[in-house]
C-alpha atoms as a printed R data frame, in Angstrom:
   type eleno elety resid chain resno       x       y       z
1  ATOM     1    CA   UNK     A     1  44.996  72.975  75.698
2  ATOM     2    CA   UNK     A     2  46.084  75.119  78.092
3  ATOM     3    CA   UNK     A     3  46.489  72.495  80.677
4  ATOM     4    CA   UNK     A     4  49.975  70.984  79.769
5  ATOM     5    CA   UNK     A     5  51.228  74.693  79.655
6  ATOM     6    CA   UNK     A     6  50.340  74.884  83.500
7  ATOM     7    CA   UNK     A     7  52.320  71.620  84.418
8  ATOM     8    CA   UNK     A     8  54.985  72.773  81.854
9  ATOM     9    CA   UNK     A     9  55.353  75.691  84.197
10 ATOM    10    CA   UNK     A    10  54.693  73.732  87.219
11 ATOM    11    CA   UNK     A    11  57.730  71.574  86.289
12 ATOM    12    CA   UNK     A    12  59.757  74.166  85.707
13 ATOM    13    CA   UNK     A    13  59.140  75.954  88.867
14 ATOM    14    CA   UNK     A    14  59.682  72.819  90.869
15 ATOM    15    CA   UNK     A    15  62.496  71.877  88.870
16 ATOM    16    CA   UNK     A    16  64.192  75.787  89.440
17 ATOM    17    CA   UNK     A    17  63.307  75.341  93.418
18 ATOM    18    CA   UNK     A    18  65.403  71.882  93.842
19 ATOM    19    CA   UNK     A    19  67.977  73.579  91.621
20 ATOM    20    CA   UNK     A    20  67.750  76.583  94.167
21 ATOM    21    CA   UNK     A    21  68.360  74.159  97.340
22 ATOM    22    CA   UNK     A    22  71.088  72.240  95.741
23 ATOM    23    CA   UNK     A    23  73.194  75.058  95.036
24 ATOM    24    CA   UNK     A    24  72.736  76.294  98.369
25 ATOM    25    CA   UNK     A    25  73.704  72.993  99.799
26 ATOM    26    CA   UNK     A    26  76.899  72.928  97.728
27 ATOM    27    CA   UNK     A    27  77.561  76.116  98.846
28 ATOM    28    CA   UNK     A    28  76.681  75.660 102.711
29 ATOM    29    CA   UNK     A    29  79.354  72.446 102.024
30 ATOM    30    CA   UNK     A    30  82.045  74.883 100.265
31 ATOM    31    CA   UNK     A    31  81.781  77.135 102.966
32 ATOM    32    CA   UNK     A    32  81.871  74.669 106.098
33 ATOM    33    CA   UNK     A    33  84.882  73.178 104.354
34 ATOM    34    CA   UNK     A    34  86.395  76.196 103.882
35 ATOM    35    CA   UNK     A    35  86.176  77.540 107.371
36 ATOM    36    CA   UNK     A    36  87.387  73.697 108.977
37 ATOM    37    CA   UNK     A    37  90.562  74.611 106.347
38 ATOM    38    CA   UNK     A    38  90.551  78.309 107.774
39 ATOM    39    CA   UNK     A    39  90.336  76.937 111.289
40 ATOM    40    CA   UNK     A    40  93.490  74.314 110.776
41 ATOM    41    CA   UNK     A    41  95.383  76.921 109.511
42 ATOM    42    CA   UNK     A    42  94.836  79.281 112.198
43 ATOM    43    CA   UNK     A    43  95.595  77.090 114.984
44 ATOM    44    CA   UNK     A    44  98.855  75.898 112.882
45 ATOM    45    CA   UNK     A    45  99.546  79.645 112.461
46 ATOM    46    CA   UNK     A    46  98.908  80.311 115.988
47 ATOM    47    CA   UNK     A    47 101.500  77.304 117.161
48 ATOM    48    CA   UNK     A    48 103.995  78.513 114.749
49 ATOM    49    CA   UNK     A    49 103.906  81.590 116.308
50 ATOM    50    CA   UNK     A    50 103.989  80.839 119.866
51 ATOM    51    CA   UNK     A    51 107.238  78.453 119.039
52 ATOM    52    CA   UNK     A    52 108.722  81.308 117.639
53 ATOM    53    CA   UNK     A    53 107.570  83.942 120.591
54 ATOM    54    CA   UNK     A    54 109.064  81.095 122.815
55 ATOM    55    CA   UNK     A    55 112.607  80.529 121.160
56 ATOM    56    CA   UNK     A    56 112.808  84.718 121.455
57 ATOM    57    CA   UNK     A    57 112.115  84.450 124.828
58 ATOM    58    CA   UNK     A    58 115.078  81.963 125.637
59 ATOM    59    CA   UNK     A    59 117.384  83.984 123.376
60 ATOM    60    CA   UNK     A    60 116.351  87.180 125.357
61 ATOM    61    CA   UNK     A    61 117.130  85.472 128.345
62 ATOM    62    CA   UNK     A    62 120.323  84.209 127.713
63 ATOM    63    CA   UNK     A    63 121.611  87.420 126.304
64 ATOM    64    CA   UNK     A    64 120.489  88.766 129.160
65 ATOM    65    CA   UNK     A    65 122.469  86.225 131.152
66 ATOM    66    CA   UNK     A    66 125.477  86.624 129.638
67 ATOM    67    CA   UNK     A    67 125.214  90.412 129.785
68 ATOM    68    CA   UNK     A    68 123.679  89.518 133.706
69 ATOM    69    CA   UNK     A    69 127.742  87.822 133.828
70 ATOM    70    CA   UNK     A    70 129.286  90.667 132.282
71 ATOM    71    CA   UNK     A    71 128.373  92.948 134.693
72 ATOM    72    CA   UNK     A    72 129.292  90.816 137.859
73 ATOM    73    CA   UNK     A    73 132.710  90.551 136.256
74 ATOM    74    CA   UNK     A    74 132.390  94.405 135.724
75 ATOM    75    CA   UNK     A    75 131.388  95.042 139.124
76 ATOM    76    CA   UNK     A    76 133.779  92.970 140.907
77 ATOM    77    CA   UNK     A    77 136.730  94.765 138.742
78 ATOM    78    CA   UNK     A    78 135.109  97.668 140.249
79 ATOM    79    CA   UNK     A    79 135.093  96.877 143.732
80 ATOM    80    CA   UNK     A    80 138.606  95.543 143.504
81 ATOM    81    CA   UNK     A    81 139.993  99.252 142.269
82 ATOM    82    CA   UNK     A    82 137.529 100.671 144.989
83 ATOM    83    CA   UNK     A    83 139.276  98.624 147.883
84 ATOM    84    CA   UNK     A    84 143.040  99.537 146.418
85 ATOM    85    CA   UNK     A    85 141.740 103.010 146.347
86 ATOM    86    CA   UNK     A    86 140.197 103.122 149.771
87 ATOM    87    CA   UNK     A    87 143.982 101.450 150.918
88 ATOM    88    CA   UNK     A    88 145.517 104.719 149.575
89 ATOM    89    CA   UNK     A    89 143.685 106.969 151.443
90 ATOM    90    CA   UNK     A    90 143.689 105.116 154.645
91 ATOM    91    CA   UNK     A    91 147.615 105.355 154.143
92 ATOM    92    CA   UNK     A    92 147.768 108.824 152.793
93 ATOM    93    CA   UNK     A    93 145.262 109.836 155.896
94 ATOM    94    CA   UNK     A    94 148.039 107.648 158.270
95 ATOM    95    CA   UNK     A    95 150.523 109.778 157.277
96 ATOM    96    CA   UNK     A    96 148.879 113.392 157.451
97 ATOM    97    CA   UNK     A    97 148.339 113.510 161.053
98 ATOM    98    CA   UNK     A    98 152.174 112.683 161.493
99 ATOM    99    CA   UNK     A    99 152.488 116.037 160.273
């Protein structure tokens, strides 16, 4: 009488164990999906960002060129004014040992 209560049990024990190892296979497949999804994104992620760390770059470096020309133009200006202004004093230093 008691013996179809022990394979009742049996059963049920087996049946909970498979039920055990399919969930955990569903979930080792949820979770190795998810981290191949993770992965894609981070590598798209990362290549978005290194685009955009590039384009900065080449604007940094052209503002830095045209501010690069700016300054040449600045400093020749300068050195023209310094050469007039050297003239003067060569002439003003001409004439004060005349007198």
């Amino acid at each position: 009488m008691w013996d179809w209560l022990v394979y009742a049990a049996l059963i049920v024990g087996a049946l909970a164990v498979l039920g055990g190892f399919a969930l955990l296979a569903v979930r080792v497949l949820q979770a190795w999906r998810s981290f191949r999804r993770l992965r894609r994104h981070v590598f798209r992620d990362l290549d978005s960002v290194a685009e955009k760390v590039e384009a900065t770059l080449d604007k940094i470096a052209a503002a830095s060129d045209r501010e690069l020309a700016a300054s040449v133009v600045r400093l020749r200006s300068s050195l023209a004014q310094l050469a007039v202004l050297r003239e003067a004093v060569d002439e003003a230093l001409a004439v004060v040992p005349r007198l």
